[in-house]
N, CA, C and O atoms as a DFTB+ gen file, in Angstrom:
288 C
 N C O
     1  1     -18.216      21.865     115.994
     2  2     -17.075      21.335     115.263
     3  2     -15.956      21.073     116.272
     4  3     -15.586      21.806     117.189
     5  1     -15.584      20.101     115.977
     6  2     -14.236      19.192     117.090
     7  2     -13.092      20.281     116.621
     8  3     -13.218      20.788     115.507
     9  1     -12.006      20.637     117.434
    10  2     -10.748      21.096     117.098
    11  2     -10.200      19.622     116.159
    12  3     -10.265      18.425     116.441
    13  1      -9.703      20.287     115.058
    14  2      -8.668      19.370     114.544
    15  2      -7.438      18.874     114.837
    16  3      -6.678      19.686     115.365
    17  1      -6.784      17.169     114.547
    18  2      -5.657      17.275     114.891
    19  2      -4.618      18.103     114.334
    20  3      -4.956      19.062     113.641
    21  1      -3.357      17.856     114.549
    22  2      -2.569      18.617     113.815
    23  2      -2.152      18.109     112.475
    24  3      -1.889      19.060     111.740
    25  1      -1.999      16.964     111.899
    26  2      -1.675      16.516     110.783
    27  2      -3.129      16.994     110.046
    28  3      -3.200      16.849     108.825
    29  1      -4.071      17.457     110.639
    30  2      -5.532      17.659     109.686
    31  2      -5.696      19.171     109.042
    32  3      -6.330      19.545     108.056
    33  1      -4.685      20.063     110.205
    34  2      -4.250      21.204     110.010
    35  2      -3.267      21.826     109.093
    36  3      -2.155      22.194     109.475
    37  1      -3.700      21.937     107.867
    38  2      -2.244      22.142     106.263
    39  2      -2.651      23.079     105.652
    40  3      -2.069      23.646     104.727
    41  1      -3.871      23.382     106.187
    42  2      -4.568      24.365     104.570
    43  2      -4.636      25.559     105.926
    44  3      -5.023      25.441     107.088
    45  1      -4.119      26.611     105.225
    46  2      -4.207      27.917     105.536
    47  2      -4.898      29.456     104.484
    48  3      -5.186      29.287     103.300
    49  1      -4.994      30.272     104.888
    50  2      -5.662      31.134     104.337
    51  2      -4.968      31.971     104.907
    52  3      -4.400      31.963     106.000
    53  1      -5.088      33.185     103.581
    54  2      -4.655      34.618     103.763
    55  2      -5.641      35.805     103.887
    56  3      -6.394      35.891     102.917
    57  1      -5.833      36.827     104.939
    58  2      -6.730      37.382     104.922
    59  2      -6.372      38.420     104.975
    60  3      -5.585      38.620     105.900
    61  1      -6.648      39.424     104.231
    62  2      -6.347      40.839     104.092
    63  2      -6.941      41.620     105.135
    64  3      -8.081      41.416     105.552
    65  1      -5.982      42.737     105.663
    66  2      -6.972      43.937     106.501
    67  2      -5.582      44.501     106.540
    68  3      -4.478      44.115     106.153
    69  1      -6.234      45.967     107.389
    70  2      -5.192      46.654     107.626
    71  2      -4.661      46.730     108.805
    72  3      -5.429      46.347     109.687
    73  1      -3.333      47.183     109.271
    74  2      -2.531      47.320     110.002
    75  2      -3.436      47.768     111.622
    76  3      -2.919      47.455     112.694
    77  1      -4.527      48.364     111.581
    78  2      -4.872      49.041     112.381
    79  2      -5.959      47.883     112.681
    80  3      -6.009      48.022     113.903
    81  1      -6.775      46.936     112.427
    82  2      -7.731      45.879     112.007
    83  2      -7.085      44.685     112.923
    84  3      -7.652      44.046     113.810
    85  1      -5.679      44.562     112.436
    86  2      -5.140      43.611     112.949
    87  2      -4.524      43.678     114.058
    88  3      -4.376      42.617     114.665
    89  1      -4.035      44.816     114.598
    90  2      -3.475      45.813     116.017
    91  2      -4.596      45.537     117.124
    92  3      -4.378      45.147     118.271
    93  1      -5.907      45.833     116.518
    94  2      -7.035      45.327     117.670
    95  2      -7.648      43.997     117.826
    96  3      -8.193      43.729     118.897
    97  1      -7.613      43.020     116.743
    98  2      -7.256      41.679     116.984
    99  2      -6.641      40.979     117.856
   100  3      -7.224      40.103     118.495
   101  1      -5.076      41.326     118.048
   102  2      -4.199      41.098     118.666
   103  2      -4.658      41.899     119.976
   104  3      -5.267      40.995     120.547
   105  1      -4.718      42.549     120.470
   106  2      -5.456      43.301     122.028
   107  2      -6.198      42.552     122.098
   108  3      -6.123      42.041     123.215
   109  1      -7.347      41.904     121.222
   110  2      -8.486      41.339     121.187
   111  2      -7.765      39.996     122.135
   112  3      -7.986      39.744     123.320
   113  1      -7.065      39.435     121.405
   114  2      -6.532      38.201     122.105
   115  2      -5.898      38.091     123.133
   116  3      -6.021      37.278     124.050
   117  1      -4.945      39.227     122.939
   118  2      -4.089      39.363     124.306
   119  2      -5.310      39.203     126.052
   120  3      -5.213      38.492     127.052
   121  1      -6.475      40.427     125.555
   122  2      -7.159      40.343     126.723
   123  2      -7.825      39.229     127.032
   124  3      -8.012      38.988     128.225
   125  1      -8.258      38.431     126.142
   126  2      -8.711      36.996     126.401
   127  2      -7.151      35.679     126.731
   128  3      -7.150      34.497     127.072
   129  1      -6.512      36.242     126.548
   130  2      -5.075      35.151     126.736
   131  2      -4.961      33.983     125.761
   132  3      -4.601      32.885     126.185
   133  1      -5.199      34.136     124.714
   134  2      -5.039      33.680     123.617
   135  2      -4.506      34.251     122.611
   136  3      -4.229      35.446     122.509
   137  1      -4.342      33.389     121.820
   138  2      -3.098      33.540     120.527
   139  2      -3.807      34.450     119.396
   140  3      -4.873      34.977     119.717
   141  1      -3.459      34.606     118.507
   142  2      -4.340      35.461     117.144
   143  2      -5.098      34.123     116.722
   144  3      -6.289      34.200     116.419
   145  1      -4.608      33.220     116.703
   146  2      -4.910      32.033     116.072
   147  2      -5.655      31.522     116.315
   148  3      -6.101      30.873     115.369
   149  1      -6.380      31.355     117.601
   150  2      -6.900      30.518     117.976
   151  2      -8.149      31.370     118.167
   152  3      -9.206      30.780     118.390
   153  1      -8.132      32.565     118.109
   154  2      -9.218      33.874     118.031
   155  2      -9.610      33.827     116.723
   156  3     -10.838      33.746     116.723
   157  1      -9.206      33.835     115.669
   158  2      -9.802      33.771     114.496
   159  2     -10.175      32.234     114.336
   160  3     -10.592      32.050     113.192
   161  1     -10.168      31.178     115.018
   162  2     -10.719      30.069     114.830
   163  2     -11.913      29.906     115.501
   164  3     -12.770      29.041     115.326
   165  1     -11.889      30.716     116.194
   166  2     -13.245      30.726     116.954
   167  2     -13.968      31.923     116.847
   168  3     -14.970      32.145     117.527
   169  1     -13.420      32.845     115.877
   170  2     -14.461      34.171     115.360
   171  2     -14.586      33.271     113.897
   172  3     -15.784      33.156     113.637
   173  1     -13.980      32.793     113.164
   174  2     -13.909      32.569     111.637
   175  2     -14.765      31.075     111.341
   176  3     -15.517      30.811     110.403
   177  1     -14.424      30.370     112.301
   178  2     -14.509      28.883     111.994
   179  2     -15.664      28.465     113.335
   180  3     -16.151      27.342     113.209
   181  1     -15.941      28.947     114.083
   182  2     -17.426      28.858     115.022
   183  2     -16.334      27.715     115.969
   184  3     -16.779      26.651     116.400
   185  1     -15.190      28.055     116.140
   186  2     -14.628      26.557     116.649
   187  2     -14.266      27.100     118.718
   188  3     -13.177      27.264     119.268
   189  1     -15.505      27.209     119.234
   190  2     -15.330      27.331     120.622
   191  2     -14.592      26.757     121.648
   192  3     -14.217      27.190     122.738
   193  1     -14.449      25.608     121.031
   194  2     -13.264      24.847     121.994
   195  2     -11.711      24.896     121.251
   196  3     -10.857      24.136     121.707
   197  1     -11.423      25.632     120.313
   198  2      -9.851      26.243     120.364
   199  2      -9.251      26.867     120.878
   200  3      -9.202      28.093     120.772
   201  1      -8.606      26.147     121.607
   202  2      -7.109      26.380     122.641
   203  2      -5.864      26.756     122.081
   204  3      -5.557      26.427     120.935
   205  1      -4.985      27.555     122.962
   206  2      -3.373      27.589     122.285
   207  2      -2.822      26.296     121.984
   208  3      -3.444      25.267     122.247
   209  1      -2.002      26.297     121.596
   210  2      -1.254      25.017     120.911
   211  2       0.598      25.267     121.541
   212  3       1.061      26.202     122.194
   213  1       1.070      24.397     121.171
   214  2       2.581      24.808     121.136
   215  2       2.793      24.701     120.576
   216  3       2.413      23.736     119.913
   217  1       3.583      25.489     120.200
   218  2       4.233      25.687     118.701
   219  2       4.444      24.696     117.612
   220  3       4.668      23.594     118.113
   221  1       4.459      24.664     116.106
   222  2       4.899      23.345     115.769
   223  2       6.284      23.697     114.934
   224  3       7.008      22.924     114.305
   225  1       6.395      24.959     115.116
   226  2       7.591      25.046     114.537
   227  2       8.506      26.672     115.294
   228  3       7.984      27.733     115.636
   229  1       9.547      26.381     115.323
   230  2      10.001      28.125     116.211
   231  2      10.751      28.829     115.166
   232  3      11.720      28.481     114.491
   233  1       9.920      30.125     115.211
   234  2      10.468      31.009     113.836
   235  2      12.173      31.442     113.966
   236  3      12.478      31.973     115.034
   237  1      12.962      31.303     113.242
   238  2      13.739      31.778     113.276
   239  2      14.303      33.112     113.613
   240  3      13.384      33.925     113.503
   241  1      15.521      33.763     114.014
   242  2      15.567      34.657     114.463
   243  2      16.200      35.774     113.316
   244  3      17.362      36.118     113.532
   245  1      15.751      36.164     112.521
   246  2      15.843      37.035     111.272
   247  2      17.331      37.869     110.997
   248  3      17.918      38.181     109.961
   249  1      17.645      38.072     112.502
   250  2      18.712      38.905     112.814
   251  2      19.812      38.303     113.604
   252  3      20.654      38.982     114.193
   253  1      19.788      37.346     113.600
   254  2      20.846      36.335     114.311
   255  2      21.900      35.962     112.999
   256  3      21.446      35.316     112.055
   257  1      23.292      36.397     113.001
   258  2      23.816      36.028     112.219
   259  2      24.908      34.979     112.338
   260  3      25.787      34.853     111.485
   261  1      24.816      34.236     113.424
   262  2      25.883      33.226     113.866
   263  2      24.865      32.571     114.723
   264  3      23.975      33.110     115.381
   265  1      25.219      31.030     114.570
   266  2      24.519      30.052     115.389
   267  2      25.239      30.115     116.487
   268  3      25.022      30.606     117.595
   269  1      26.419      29.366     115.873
   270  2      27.558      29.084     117.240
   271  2      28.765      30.280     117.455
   272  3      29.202      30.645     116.363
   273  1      29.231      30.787     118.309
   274  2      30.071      31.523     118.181
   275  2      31.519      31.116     117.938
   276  3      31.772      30.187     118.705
   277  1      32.856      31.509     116.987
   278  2      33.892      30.961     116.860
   279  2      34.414      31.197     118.526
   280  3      34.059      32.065     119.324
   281  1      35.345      30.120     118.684
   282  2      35.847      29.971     119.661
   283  2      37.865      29.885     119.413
   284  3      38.328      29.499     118.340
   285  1      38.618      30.238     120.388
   286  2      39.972      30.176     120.257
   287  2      40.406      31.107     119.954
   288  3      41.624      31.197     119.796
């Protein structure tokens, strides 16, 4: 299976596990140098040639309560 483009990419899925499931996932990826994402596309979806991506969107910062700072 070809990696998809990105406009082909809309449908997402939610997958349940626990905290501890998903902790070694993430190690999982880290030691390969890849994203979570692109590890479950190629454990989930048989998709061997998925690569990181850049971002298509940058999460906001949850705790940032001023964009710009007042000035004067």
């Amino acid at each position: 299976m070809s990696e998809p483009r990105a406009k082909d990419r809309r449908a997402a899925v939610l997958v349940r596990m626990s905290e501890e499931q998903k902790a070694l996932l993430v190690e999982e990826a880290a030691m390969e140098g890849i994203s979570l994402q692109v590890l479950m596309e190629r454990r989930l979806l048989g998709n061997a040639d998925a690569t990181n991506r850049n971002p298509g969107r940058i999460p906001k910062d949850r705790n940032q309560t001023e964009l710009f700072k007042m000035t004067g």
